[in-house]
Every structure is written in C-alpha cells, then in structure tokens.
LUMMARZA-89830 format. One line per field, with one value per residue: residue number from 1; x negated, y negated, z negated of N, C-alpha, C, CB in turn. Coordinates in steps of 0.02 Angstrom, whole numbers, always signed. Glycine has a CB too. Layout:
seq <- NUM;...
n_u <- X;...
n_v <- Y;...
n_w <- Z;...
ca_u <- X;...
ca_v <- Y;...
ca_w <- Z;...
c_u <- X;...
c_v <- Y;...
c_w <- Z;...
cb_u <- X;...
cb_v <- Y;...
cb_w <- Z;...
//
This chain:
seq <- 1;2;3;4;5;6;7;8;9;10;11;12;13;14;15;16;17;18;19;20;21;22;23;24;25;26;27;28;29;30;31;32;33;34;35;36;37;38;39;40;41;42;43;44;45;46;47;48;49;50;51
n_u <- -199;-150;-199;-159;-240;-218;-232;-341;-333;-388;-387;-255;-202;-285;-218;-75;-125;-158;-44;+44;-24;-11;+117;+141;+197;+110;-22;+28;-7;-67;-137;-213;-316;-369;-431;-524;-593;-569;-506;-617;-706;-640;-646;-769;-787;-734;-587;-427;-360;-210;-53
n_v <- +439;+365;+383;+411;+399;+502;+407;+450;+537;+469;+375;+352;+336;+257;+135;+156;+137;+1;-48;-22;-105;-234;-243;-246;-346;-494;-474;-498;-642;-610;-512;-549;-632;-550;-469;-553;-595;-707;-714;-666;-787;-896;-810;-825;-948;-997;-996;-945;-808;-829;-713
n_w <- +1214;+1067;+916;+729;+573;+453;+264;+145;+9;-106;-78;-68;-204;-254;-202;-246;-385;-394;-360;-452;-549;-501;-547;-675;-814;-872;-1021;-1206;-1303;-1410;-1386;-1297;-1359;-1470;-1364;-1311;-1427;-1507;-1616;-1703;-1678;-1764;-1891;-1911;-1913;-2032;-2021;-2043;-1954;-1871;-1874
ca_u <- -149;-182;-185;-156;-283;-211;-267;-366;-289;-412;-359;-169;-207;-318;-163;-45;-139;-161;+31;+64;-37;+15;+217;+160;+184;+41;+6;+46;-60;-98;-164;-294;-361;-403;-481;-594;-618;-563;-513;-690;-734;-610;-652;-827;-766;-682;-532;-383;-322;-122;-44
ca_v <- +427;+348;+447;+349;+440;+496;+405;+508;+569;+432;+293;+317;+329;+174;+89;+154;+128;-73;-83;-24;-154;-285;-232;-247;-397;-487;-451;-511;-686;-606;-442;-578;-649;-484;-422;-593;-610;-758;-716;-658;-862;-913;-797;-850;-1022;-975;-999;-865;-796;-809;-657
ca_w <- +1163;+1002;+873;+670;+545;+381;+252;+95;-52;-155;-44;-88;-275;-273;-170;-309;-446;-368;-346;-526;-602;-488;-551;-740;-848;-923;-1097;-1237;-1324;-1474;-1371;-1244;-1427;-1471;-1328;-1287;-1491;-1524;-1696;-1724;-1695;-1802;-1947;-1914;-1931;-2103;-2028;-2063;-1901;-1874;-1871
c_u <- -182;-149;-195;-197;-246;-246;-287;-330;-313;-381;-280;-178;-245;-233;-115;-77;-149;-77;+45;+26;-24;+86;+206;+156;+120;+53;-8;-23;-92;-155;-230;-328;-392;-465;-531;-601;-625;-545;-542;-729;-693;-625;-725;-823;-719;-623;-509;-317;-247;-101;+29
c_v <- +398;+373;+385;+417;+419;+468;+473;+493;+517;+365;+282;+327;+262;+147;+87;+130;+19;-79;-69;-76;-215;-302;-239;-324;-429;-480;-486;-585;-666;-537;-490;-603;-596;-482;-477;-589;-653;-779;-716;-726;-886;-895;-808;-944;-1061;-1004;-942;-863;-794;-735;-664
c_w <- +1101;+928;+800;+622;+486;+321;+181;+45;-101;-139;-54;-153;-304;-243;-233;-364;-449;-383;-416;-570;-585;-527;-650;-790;-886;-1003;-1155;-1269;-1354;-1422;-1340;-1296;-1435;-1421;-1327;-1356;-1522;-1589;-1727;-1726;-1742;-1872;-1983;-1943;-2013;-2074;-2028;-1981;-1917;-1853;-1835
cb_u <- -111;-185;-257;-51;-362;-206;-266;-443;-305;-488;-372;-87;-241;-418;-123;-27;-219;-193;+92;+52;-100;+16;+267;+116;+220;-8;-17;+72;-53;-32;-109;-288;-326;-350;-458;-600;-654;-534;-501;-728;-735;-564;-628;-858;-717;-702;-508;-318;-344;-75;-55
cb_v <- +491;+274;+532;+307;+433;+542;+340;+513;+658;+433;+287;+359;+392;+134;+122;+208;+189;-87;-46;+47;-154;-282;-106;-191;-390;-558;-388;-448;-732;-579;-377;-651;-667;-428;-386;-676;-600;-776;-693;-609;-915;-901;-737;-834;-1031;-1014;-1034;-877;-737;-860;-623
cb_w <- +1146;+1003;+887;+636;+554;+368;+256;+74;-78;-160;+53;-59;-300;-207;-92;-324;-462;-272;-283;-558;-625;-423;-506;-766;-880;-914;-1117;-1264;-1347;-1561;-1309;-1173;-1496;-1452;-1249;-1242;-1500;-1489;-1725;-1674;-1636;-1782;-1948;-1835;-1865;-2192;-1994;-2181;-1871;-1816;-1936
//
C-alpha cells in the first residue's frame, strides 16, 4: 500500500508563511526609497527629498 507522509509542523508554516506574502501587495514607493536609501543619495547630493 502506499502510504502519504505527513508533512512537519515547520514545513506547513514555511508553506503559509510563502502564501501570505505571495497574497500581500507590494509596498508602497516612498517605503522601497527608504529601505534601498535613495534619499540618503539625494541628500548627499544636496538635493531635498520629496515627501
């Protein structure tokens, strides 16, 4: 007989935790400036980040 092996308790929390970030919008322009620091070249650049 063939038997189907449960999988582990980590392996359905990775799976979930994959499907919840697939299901979430990306975020926001001003938020991906931020994080890479692109304002930080700009203010280096004396320019005045938009807000």
């Amino acid at each position: 007989m063939d038997q189907k092996k449960q999988p582990t308790k980590e392996a359905v929390r990775q799976w979930l935790q994959n499907k919840l970030v697939d299901r979430r919008p990306p975020p926001d322009p001003q938020q991906i400036r931020r994080e890479l620091g692109w304002d930080l070249v700009k203010v280096e650049r004396g320019e005045v980040p938009q807000r």
